[in-house]
C-alpha positions in Angstrom: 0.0 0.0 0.0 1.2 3.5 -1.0 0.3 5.9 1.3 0.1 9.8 -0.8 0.9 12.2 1.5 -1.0 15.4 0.7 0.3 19.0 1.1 -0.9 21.2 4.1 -3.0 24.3 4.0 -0.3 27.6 4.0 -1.3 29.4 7.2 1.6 32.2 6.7 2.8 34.6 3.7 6.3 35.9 3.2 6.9 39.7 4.2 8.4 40.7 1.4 7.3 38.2 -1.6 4.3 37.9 -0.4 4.7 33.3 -1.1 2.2 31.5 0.8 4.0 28.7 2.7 3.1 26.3 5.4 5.3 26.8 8.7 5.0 24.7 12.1 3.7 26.9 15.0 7.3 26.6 16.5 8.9 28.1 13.6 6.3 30.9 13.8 7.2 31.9 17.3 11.3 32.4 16.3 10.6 34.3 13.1 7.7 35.5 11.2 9.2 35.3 7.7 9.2 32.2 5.7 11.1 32.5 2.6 14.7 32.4 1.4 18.0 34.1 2.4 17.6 37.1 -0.3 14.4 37.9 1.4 15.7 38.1 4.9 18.6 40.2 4.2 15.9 42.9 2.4 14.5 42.5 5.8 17.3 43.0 7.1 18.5 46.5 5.1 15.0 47.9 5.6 14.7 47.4 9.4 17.7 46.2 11.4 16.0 46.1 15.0 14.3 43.9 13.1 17.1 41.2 12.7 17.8 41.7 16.8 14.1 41.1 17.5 13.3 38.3 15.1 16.3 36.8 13.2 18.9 36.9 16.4 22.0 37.6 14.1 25.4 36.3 15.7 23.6 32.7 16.6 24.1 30.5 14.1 25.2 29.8 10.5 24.4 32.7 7.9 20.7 33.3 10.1 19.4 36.6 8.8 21.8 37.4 6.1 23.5 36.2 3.0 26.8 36.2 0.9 25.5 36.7 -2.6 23.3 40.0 -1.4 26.6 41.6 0.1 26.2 41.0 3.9 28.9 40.5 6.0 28.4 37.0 8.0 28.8 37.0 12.0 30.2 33.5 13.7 29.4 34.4 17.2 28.8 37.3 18.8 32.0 39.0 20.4 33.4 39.0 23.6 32.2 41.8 26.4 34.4 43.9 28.6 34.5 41.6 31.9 34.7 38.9 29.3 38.0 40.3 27.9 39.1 41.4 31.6 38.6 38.5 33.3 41.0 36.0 30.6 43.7 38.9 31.0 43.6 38.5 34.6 43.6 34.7 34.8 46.7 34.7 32.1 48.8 37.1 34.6 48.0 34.9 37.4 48.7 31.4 35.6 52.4 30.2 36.6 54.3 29.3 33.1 55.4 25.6 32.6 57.8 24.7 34.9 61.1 23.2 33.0 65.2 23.4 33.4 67.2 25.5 30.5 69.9 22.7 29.1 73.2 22.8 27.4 73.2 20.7 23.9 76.3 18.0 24.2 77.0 18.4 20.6 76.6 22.3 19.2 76.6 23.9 22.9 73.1 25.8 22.0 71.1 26.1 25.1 67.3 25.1 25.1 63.9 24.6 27.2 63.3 21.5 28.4 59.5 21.0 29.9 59.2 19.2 33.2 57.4 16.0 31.3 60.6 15.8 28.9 62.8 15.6 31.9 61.9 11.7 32.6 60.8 8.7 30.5 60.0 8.0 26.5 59.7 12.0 25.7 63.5 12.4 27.5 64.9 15.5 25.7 68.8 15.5 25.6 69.1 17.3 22.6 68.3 20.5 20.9 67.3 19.2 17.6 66.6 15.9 15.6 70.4 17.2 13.7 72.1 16.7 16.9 69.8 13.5 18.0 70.7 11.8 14.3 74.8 13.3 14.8 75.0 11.7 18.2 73.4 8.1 17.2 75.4 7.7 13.8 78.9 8.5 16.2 80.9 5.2 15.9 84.2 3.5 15.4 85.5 1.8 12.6 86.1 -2.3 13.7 87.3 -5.2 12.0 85.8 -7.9 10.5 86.8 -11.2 13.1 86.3 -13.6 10.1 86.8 -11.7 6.7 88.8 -8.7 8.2 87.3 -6.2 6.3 87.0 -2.9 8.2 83.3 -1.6 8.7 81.8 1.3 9.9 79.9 0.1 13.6 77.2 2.8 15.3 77.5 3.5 18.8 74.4 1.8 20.1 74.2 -1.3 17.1 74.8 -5.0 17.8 76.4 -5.4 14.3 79.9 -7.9 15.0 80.5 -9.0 11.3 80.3 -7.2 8.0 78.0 -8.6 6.2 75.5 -11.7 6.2 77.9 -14.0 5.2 80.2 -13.5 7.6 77.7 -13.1 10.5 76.4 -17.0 9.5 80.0 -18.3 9.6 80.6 -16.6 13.0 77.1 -18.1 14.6 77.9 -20.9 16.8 77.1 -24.6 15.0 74.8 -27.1 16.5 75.3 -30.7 17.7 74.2 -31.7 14.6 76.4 -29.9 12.5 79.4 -30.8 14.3 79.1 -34.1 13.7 78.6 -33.7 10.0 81.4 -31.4 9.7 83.6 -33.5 11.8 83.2 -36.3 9.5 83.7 -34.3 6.0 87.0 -33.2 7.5 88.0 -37.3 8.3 87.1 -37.9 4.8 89.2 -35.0 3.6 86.2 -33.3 1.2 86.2 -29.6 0.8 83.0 -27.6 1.9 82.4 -24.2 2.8 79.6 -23.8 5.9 77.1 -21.3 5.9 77.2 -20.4 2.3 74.5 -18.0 0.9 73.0 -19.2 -2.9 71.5 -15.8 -3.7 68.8 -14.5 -2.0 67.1 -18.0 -1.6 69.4 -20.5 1.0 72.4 -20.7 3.1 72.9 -24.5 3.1 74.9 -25.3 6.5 77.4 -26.9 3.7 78.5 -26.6 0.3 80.0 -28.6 -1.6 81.9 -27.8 -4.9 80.4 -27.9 -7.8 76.9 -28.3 -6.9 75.7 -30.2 -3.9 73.6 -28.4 -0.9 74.4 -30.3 2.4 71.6 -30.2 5.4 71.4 -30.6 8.9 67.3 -30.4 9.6 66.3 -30.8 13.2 63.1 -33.0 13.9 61.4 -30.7 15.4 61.8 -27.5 13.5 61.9 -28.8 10.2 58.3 -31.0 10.9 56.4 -27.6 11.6 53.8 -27.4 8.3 55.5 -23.9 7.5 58.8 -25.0 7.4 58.0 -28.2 5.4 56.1 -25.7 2.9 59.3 -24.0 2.7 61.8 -26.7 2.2 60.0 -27.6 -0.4 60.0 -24.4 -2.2 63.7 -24.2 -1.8 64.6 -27.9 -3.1 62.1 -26.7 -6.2 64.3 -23.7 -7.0 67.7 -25.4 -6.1 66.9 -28.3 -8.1 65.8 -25.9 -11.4 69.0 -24.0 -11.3 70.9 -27.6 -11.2 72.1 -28.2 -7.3 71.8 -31.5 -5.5 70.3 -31.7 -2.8 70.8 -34.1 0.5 68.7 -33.3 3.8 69.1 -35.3 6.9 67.5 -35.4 9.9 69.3 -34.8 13.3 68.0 -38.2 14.1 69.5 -40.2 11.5 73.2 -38.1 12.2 73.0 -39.0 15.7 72.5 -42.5 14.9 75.5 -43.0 13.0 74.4 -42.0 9.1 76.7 -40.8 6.8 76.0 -39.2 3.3 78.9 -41.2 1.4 76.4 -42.9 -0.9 74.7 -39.9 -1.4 77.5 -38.1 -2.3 78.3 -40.3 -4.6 75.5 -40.0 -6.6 
């Protein structure tokens, strides 16, 4: 069912247009015009004690006049005298933020600290983020303890090595990998451990030309994300032409050796 929803009866007509409209009895009480913004600034250029009696300029957005007939808009109305006096004496009496003036370590400028920069996160040491980013990249130039290539360190960094390479070699080996490594150098066969392929691997060992050598722990490499990504690896390896031997801590420990494999 559609329900047609018929216009009321006007019961009020526009001062100056004279348009019959219909307005609700509260709207009649705050102003008794009822048409559009040029008409109410008319009213307003004619009479303005009319605009303080009905239209109650200052209150509101654009009530009682309008841009396009050349009225200037009020936001407001403006502050009285005790208004004004009363803010002037409450910004005499008002102590300032209590702070300490500091000496910058670094350019010897001196600056205001605030009392809630003075402890915790917000700490303010420093006059400006030039001097903050001066004082963190101080450093010292240190050697390599594997390649002995000479890098530049930053004070506060836990950098040892020089690059990623280097910083696998100088990470300490596991049971398991002792054991393999222990028996590749009885059977006199050249490897290099913790050797980066690219961006892909670092194979715990590598043997020349091609062959990828593993050490996978039972429990690590079991986890579904890890066996996902050994498998993407041995997918890549094995299209680029590397050979690949995975065994499992288990199977070291128990005496396994990958002579056969090697071999191959």
């Amino acid at each position: 069912m559609y329900v047609i929803k018929m216009p009321r009866k006007p019961n009020s007509k526009c001062e100056v247009c004279g348009k019959e409209r219909y307005r609700r009895p509260s709207e009649l009480k705050r102003n008794k015009h009822n048409c559009c913004r040029g008409c109410r600034s008319k009213l307003y250029k004619k009479s303005k004690n009319y605009s303080k009696k009905g239209l109650a300029i200052g209150r509101g957005w654009n009530k009682g006049k309008s841009k396009k007939n050349g009225d200037i808009l009020t936001y407001g109305k403006p502050r009285s005298e005790k208004t004004k006096k009363n803010i002037s004496i409450a910004l005499k009496k008002a102590k300032p933020p209590q702070g300490i003036n500091k000496k910058c370590s670094i350019c010897g400028k001196k600056f205001y600290v605030f009392q809630g920069q003075l402890k915790g996160k917000r700490k303010r040491i420093f006059c400006s983020k030039n001097c903050h980013n001066k004082k963190r990249l101080t450093g010292k130039i240190v050697k390599c303890p594997i390649c002995k290539k000479e890098f530049y360190k930053a004070k506060k960094s836990k950098k040892i090595c020089c690059s990623v390479s280097c910083s696998m070699k100088f990470l300490i080996p596991t049971d398991i990998e002792r054991i393999l490594e222990d028996w590749l150098k009885k059977s006199n066969i050249s490897y290099e451990s913790q050797k980066p392929i690219g961006k892909i691997t670092i194979p715990d060992f590598f043997i020349k030309p091609n062959i990828c050598l593993y050490a996978d722990g039972d429990y690590w490499h079991n986890l579904p994300r890890s066996i996902i990504k050994d498998k993407w690896v041995n997918k890549i390896l094995i299209n680029k032409g590397y050979k690949i031997i995975r065994l499992w801590g288990s199977e070291i420990k128990n005496g396994v050796r990958p002579i056969e494999l090697l071999s191959k």
